[in-house]
TORNUVO-600191 format. One line per 4 residues: their letters; for each residue x, y, z of N, C-alpha, C. Coordinates in pm, 1 decimal. Example, Ala and Ser with C-alpha at 12.3 -4.5 7.8 and 13.67 -1.06 7.14 Angstrom:
BEGIN
as	1319.0:-569.0:780.0:1230.0:-450.0:780.0:1320.0:-330.0:780.0 | 1285.0:-225.0:708.0:1367.0:-106.0:714.0:1290.0:3.0:787.0 .
***
This chain:
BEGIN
xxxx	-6700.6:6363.8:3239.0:-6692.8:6219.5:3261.0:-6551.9:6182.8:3307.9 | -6522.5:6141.0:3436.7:-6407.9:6106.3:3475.9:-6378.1:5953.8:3470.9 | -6299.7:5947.3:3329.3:-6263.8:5790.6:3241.9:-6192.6:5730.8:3359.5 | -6123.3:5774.8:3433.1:-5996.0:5694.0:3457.3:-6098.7:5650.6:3576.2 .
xxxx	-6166.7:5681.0:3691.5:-6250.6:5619.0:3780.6:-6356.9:5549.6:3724.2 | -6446.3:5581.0:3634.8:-6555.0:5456.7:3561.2:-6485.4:5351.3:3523.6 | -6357.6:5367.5:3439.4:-6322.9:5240.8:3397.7:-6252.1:5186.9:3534.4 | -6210.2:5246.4:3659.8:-6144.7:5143.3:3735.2:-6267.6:5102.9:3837.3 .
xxxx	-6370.1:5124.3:3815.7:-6478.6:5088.4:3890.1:-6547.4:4964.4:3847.9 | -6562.3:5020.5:3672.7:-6621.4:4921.8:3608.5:-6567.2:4770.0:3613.7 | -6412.3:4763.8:3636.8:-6393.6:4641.1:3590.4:-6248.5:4666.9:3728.1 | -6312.6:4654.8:3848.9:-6249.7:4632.6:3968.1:-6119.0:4514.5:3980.3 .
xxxx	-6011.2:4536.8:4039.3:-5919.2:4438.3:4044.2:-5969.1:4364.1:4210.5 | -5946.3:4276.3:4262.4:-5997.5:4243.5:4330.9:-5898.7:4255.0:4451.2 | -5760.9:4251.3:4421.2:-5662.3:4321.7:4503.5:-5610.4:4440.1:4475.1 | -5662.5:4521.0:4581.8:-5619.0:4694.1:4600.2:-5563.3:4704.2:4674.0 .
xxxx	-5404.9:4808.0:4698.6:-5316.7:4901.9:4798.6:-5332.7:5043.0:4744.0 | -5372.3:5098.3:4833.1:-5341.8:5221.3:4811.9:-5182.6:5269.7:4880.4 | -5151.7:5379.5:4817.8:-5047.5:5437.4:4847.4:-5023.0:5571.2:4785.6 | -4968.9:5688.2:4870.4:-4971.8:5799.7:4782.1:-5092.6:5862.8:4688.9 .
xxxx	-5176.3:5815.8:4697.9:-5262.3:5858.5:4615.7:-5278.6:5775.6:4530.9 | -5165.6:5667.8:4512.6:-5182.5:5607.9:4363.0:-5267.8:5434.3:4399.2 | -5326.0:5395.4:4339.8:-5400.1:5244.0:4356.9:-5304.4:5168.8:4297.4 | -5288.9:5064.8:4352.8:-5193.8:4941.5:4285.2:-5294.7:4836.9:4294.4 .
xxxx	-5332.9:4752.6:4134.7:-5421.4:4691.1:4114.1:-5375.7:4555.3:4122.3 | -5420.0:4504.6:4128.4:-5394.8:4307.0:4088.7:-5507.5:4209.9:4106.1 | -5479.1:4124.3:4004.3:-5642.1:4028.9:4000.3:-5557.6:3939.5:3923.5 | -5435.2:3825.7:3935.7:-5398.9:3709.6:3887.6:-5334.3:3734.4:3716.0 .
xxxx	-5307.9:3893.4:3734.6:-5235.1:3931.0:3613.5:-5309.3:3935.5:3504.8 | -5428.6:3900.7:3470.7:-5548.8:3925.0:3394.4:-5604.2:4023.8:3364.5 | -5528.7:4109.3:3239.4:-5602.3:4210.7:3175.7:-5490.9:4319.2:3251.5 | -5487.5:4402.9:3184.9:-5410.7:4526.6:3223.6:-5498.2:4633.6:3305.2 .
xxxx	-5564.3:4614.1:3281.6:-5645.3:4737.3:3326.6:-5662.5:4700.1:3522.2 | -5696.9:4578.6:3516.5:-5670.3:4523.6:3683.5:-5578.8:4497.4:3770.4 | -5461.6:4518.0:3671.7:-5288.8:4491.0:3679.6:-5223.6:4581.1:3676.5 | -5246.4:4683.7:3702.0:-5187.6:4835.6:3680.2:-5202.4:4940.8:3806.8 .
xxxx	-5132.6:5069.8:3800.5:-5111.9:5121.1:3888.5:-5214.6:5240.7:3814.6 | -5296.7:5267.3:3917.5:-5407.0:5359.8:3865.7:-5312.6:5520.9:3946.6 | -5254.6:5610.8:3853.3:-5183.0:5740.0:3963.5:-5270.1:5835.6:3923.0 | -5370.6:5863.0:4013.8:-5404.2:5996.5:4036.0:-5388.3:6088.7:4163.5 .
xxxx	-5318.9:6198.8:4198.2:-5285.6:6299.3:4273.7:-5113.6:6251.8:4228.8 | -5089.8:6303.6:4337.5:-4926.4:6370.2:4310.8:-4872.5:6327.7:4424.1 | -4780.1:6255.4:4463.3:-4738.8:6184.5:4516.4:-4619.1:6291.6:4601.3 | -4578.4:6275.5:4702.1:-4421.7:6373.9:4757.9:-4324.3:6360.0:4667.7 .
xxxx	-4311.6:6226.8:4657.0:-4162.4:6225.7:4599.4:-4194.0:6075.1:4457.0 | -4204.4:6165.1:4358.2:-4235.5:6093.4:4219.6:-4155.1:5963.8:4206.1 | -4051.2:5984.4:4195.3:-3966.1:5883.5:4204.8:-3982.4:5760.2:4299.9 | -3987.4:5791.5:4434.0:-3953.0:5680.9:4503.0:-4127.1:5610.6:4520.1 .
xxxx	-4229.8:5700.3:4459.3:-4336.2:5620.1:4470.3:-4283.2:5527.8:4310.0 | -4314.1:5550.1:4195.3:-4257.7:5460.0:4109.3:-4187.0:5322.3:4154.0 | -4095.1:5342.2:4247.3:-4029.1:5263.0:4293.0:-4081.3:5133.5:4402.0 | -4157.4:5198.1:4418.8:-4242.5:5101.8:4525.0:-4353.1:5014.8:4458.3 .
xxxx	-4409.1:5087.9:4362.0:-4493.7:5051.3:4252.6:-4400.5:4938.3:4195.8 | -4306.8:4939.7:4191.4:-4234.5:4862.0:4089.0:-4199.1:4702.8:4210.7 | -4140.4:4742.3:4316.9:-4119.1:4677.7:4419.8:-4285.6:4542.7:4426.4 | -4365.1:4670.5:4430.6:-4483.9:4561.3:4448.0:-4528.4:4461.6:4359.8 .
xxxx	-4554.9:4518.1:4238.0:-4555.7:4401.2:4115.8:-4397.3:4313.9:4105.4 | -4316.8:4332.2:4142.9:-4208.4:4252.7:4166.5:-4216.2:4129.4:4248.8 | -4251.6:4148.2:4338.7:-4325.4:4104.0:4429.5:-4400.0:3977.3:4407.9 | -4475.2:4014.8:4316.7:-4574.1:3961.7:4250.4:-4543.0:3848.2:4135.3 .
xxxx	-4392.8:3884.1:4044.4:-4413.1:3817.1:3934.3:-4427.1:3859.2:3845.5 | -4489.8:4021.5:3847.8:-4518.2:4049.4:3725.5:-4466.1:4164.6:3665.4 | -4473.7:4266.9:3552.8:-4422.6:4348.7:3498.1:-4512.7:4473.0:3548.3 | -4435.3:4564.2:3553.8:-4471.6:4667.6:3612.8:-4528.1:4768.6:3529.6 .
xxxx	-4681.7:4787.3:3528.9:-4790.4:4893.8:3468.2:-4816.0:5010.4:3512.5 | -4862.3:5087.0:3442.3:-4904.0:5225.2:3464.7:-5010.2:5216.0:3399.9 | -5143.8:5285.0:3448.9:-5246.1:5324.9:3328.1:-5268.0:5470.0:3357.0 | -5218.5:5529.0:3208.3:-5200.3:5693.5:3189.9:-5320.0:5709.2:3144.6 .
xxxx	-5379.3:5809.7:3180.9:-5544.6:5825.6:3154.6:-5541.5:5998.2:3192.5 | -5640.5:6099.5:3150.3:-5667.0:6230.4:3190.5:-5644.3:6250.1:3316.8 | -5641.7:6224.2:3406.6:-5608.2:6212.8:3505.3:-5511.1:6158.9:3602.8 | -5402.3:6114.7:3528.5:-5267.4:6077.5:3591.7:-5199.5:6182.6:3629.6 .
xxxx	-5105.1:6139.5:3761.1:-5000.3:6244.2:3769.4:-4926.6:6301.5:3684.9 | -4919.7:6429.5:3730.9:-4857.2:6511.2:3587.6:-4710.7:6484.4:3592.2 | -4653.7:6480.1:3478.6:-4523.8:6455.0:3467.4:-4486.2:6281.6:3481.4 | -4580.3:6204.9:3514.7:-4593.6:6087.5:3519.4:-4529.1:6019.8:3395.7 .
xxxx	-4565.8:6045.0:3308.6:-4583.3:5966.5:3136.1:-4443.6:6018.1:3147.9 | -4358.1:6123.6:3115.0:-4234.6:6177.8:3086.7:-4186.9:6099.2:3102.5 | -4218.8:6094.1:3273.8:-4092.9:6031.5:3374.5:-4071.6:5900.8:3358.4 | -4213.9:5801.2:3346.6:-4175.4:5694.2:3295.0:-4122.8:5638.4:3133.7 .
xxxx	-4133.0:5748.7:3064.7:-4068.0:5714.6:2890.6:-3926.8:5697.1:2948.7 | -3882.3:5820.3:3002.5:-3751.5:5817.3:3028.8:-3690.9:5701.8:3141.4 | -3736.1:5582.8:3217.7:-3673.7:5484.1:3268.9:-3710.0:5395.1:3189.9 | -3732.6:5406.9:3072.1:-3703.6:5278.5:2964.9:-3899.5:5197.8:2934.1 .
xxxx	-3960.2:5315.8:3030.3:-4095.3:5184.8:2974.4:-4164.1:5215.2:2845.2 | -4231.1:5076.8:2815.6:-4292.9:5156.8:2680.5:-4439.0:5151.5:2699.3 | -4485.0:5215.8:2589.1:-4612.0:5293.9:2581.0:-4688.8:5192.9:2488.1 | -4807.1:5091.6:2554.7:-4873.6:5000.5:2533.1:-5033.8:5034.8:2523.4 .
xxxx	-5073.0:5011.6:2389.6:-5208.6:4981.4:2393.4:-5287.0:5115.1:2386.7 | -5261.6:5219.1:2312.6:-5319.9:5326.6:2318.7:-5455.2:5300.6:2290.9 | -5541.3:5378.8:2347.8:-5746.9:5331.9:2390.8:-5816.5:5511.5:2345.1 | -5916.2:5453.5:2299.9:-5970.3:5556.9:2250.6:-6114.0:5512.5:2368.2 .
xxxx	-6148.5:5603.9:2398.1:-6263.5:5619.2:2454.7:-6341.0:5683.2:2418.2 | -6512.6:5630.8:2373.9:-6605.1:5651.3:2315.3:-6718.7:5735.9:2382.7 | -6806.6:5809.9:2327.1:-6943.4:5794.1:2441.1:-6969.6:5849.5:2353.0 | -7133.6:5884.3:2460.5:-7287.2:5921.3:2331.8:-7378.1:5884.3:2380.9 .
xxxx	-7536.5:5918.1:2331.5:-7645.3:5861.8:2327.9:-7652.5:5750.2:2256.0 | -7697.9:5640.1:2298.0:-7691.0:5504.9:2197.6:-7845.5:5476.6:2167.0 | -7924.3:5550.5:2091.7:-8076.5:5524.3:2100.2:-8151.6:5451.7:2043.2 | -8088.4:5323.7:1949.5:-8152.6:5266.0:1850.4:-8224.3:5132.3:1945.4 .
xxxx	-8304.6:5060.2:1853.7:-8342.0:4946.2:1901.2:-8272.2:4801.1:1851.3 | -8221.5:4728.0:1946.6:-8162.4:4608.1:1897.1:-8244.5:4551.3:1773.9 | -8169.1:4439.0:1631.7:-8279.1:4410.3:1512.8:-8214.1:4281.2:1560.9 | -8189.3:4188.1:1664.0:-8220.0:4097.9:1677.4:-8254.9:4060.9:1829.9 .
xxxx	-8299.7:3936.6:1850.7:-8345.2:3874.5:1941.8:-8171.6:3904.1:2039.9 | -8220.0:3941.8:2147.9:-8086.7:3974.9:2275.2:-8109.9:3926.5:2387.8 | -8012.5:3827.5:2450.7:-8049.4:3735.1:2612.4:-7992.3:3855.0:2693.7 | -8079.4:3885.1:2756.3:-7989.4:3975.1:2893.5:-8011.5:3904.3:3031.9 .
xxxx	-7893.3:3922.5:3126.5:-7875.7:3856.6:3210.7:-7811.5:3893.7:3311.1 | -7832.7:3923.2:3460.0:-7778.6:3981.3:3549.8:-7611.8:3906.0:3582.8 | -7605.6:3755.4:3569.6:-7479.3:3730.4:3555.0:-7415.9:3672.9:3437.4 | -7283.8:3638.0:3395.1:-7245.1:3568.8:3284.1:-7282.7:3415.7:3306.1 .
xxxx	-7308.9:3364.9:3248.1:-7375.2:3179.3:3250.6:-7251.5:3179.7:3107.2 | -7269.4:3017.5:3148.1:-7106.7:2974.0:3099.0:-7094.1:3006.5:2924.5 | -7196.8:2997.1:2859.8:-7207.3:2992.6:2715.2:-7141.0:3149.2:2688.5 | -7168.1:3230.3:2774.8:-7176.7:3396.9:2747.8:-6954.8:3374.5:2757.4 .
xxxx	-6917.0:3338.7:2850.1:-6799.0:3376.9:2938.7:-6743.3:3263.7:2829.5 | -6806.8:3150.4:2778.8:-6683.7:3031.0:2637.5:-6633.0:3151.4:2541.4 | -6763.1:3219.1:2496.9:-6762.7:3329.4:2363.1:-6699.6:3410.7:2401.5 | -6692.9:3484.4:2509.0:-6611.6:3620.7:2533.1:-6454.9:3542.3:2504.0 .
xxxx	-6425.6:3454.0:2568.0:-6265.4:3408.9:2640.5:-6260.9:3343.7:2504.1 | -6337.4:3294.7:2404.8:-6231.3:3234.0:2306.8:-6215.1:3358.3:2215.7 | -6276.3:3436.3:2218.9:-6229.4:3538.7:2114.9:-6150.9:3665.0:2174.7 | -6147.3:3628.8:2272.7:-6037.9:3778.7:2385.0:-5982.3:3746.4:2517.1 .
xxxx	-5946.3:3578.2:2496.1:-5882.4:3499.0:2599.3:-5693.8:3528.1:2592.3 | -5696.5:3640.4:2614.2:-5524.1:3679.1:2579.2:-5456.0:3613.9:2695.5 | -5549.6:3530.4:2796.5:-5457.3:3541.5:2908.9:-5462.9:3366.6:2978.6 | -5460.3:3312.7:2859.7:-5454.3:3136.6:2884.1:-5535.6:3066.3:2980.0 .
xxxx	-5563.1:3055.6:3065.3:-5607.1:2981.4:3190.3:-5650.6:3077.6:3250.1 | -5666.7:3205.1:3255.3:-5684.8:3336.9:3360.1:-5886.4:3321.5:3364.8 | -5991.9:3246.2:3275.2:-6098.8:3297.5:3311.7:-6166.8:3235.5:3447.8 | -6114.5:3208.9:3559.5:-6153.2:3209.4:3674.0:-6148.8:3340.9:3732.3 .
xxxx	-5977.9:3380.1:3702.9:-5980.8:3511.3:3781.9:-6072.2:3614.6:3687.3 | -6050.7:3645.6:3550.7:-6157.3:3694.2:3481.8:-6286.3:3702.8:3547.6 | -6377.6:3589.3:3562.6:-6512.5:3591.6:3612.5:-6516.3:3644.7:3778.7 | -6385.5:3669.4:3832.7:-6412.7:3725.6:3969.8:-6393.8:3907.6:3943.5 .
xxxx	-6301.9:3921.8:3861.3:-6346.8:4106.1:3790.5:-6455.6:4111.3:3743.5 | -6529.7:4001.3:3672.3:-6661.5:4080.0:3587.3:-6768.2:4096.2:3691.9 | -6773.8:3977.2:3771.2:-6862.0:4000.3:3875.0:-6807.4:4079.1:4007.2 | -6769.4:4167.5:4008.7:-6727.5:4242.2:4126.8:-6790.7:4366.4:4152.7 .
xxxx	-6866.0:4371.2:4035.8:-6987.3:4475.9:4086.8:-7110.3:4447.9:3992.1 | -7231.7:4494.6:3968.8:-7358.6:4466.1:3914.2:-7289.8:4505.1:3815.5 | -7385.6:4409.2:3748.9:-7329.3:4449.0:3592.7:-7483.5:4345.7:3484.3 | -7462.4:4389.7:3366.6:-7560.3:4290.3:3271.9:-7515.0:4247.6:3134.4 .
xxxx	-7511.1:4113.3:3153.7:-7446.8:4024.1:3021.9:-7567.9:4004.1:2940.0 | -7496.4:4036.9:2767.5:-7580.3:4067.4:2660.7:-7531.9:3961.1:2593.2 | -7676.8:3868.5:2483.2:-7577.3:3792.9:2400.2:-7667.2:3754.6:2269.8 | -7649.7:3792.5:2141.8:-7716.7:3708.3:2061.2:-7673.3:3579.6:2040.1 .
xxxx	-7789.5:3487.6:2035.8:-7764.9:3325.4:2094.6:-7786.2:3286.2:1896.9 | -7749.8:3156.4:1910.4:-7802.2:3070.9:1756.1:-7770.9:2948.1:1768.9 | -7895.5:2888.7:1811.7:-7897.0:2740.0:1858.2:-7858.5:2738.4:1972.4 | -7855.7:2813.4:2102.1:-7827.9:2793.5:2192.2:-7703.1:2819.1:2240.8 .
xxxx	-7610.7:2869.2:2155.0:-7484.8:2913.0:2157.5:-7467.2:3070.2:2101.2 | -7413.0:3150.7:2218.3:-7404.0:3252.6:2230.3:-7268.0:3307.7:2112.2 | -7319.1:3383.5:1972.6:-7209.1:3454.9:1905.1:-7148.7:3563.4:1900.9 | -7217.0:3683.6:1952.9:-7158.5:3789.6:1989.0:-7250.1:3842.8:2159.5 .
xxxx	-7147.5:3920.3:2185.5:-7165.2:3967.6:2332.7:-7086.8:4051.0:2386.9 | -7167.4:4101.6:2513.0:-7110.2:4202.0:2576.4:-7163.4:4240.3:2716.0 | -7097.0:4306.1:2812.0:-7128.6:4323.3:2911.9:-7142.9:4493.2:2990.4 | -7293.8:4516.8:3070.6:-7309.3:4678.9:3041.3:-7284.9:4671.7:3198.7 .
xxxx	-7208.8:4792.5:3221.3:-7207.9:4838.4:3372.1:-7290.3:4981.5:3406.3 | -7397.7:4953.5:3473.6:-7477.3:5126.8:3523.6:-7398.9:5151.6:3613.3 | -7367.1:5322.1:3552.4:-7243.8:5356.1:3641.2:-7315.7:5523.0:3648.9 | -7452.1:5564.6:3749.7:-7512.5:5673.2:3767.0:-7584.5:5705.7:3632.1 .
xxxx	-7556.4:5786.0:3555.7:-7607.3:5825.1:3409.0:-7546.6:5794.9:3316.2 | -7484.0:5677.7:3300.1:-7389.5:5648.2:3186.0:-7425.4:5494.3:3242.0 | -7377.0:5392.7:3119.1:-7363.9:5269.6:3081.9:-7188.7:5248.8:3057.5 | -7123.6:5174.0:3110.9:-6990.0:5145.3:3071.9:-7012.8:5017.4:3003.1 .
xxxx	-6993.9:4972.7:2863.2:-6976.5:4922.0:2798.0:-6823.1:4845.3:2804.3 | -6844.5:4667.0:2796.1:-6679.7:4627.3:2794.1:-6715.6:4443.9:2755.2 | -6668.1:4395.7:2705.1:-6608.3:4296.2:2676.1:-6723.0:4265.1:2541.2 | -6731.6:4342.5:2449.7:-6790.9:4331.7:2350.7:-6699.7:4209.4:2259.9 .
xxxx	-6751.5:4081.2:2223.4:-6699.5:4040.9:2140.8:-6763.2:3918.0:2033.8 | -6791.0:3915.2:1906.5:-6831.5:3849.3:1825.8:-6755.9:3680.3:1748.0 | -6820.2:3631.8:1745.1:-6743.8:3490.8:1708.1:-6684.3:3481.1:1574.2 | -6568.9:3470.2:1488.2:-6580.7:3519.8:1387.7:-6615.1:3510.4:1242.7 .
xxxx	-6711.4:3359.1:1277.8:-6798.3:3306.7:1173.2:-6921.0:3405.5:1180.3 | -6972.3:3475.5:1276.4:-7086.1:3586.8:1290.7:-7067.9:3728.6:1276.2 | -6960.1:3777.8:1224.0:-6902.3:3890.3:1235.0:-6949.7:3937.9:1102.4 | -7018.6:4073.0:1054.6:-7058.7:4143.9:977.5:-7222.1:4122.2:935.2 .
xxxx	-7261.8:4100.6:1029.5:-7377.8:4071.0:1015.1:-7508.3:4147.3:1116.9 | -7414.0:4252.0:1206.9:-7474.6:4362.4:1242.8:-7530.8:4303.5:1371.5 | -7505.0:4165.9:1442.8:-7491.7:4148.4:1583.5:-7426.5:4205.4:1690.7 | -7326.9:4265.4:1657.8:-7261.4:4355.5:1786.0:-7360.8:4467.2:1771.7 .
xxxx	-7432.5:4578.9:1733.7:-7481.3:4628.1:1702.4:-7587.0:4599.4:1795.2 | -7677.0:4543.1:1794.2:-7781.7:4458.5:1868.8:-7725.9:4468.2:2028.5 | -7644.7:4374.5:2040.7:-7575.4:4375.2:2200.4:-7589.9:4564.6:2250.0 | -7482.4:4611.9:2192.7:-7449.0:4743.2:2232.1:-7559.1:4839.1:2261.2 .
xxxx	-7674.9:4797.9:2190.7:-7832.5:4895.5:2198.8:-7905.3:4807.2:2327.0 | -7893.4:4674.2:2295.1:-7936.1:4626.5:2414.6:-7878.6:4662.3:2572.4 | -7772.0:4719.3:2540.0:-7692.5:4719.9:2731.7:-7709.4:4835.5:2684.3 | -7718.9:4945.7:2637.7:-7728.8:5060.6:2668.1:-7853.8:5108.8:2669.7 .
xxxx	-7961.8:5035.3:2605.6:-8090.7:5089.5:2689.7:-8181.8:5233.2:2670.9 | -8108.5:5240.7:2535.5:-8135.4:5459.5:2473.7:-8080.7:5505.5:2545.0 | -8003.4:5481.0:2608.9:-7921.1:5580.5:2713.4:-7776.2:5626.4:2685.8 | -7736.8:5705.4:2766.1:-7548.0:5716.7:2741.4:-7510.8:5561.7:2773.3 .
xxxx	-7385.7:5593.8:2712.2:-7318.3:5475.5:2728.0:-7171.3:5513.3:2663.5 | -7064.8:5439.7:2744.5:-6931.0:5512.0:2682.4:-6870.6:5348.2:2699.2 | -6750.5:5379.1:2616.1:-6679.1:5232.9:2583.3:-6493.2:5254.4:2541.2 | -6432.1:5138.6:2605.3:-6264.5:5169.7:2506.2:-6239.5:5114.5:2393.8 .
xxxx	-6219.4:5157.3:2320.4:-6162.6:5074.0:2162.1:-6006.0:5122.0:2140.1 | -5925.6:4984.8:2098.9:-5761.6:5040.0:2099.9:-5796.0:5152.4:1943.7 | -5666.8:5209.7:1987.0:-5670.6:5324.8:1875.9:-5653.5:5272.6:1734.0 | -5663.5:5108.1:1713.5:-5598.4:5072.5:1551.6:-5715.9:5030.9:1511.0 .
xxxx	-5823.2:4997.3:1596.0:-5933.0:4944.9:1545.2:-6010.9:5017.5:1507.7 | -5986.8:5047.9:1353.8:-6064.5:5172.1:1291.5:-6231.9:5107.9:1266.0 | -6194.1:4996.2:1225.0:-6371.3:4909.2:1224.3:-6447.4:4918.3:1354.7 | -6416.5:4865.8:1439.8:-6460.8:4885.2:1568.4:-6552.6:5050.6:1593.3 .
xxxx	-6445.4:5121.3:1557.8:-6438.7:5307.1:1601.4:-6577.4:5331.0:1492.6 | -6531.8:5293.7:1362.9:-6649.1:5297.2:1270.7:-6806.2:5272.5:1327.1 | -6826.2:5115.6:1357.8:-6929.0:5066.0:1411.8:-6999.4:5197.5:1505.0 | -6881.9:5212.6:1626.2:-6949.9:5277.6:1744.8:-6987.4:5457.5:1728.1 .
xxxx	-6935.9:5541.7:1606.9:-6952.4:5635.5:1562.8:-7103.3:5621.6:1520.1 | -7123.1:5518.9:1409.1:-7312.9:5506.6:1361.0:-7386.7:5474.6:1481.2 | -7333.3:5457.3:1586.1:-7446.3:5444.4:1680.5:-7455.5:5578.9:1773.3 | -7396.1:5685.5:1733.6:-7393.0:5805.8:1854.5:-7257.8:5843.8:1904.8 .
xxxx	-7178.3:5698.0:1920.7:-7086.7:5742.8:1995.3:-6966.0:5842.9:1933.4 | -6899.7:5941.1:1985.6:-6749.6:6036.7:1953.5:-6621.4:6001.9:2099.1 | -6557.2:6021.2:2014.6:-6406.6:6040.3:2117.2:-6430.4:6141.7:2214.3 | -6411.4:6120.9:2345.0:-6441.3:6215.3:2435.2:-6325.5:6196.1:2533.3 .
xxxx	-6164.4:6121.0:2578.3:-6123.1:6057.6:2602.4:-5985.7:5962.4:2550.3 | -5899.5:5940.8:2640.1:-5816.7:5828.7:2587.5:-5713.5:5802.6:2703.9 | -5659.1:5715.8:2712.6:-5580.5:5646.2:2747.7:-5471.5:5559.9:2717.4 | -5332.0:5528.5:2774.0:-5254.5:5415.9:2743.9:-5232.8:5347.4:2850.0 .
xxxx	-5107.6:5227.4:2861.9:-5014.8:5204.7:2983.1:-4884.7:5229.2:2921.3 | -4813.7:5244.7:3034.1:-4658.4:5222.6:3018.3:-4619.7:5128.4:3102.4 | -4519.6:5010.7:3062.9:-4517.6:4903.3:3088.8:-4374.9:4874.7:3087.3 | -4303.1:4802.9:3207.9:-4177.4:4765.6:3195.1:-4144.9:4640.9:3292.2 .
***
């Protein structure tokens, strides 16, 4: 399973340069993962690509990312500890057979409708005003929004990407008056369909890791950024 291309597929930045081999992402600074410099192959000269990388998000406004994944240039991570960046957000990546059947009622939906995209952004809105540009990453490729509703208002949710024989799993998130009550659970069987399905959880969220272990899933995977 090659993490570092599913996840930059799954959740596309909507402005791409290539260079050197390496992708330079941007989508209105929203979310790291769309804001980052995706380096895979090996560049001539390590250094002065860094540098350009850095030039471009400069450019921009913004702070300059890396997402280190199995597949980054080698010597990459070193090189950037040593010009001062730090090492943000370590991700555990999940997968598995997910074969159970949802135990509650689940809306599925080819796009996010506004109730789905209030619930996601108030509980994982890290990025103030950003869910316009948000809703132009989620929809940038097929994808299916999951949600247990109550009264018409959507409390937990999530969104599945078919990505060949796997499900990419991402913006799982519960409201937190509904939380322990085995609704995420539901979502996650619903977008995955008995099928594979793989997902990121940061490395502190041992509850999270818990949850997705009883359903099939193991560590197969991981990732950080380095950020300066």
């Amino acid at each position: 399973m090659d993490v570092d291309l599913l996840v930059h597929e799954a959740w596309p930045a909507y402005e791409q340069v290539s260079r050197d081999g390496w992708i330079l992402r941007h989508a209105g600074g929203v979310t790291k993962r769309a804001n980052s410099v995706l380096p895979l192959g090996s560049p001539p000269d390590l250094g002065a690509a860094i540098e350009a990388a850095e030039a471009f998000y400069a450019g921009l406004g913004q702070a300059c990312a890396f997402s280190i994944g199995p597949g980054a240039t080698p010597g990459l991570d070193a090189e950037l500890e040593s010009r001062g960046y730090a090492l943000v957000d370590p991700t555990v990546v999940m997968s598995g057979p997910v074969t159970g059947a949802p135990a509650h009622p689940v809306r599925v939906e080819d796009r996010p409708w506004d109730g789905w995209a209030r619930t996601w952004w108030q509980v994982d809105g890290r990025y103030g005003d950003g869910l316009r540009e948000a809703g132009r990453i989620l929809t940038g490729v097929p994808a299916r929004y999951a949600a247990v509703e109550e009264d018409g208002v959507p409390v937990a949710v999530g969104r599945g990407v078919p990505q060949g024989d796997t499900v990419g799993i991402y913006c799982m998130a519960t409201l937190p008056s509904a939380r322990r009550r085995g609704l995420a659970r539901s979502v996650l069987r619903a977008l995955a369909g008995g099928g594979h399905a793989y997902l990121g959880v940061t490395a502190g969220n041992r509850a999270a890791q818990a949850l997705y272990r009883s359903e099939g899933l193991t560590p197969t995977a991981g990732y950080h950024y380095r950020v300066r």
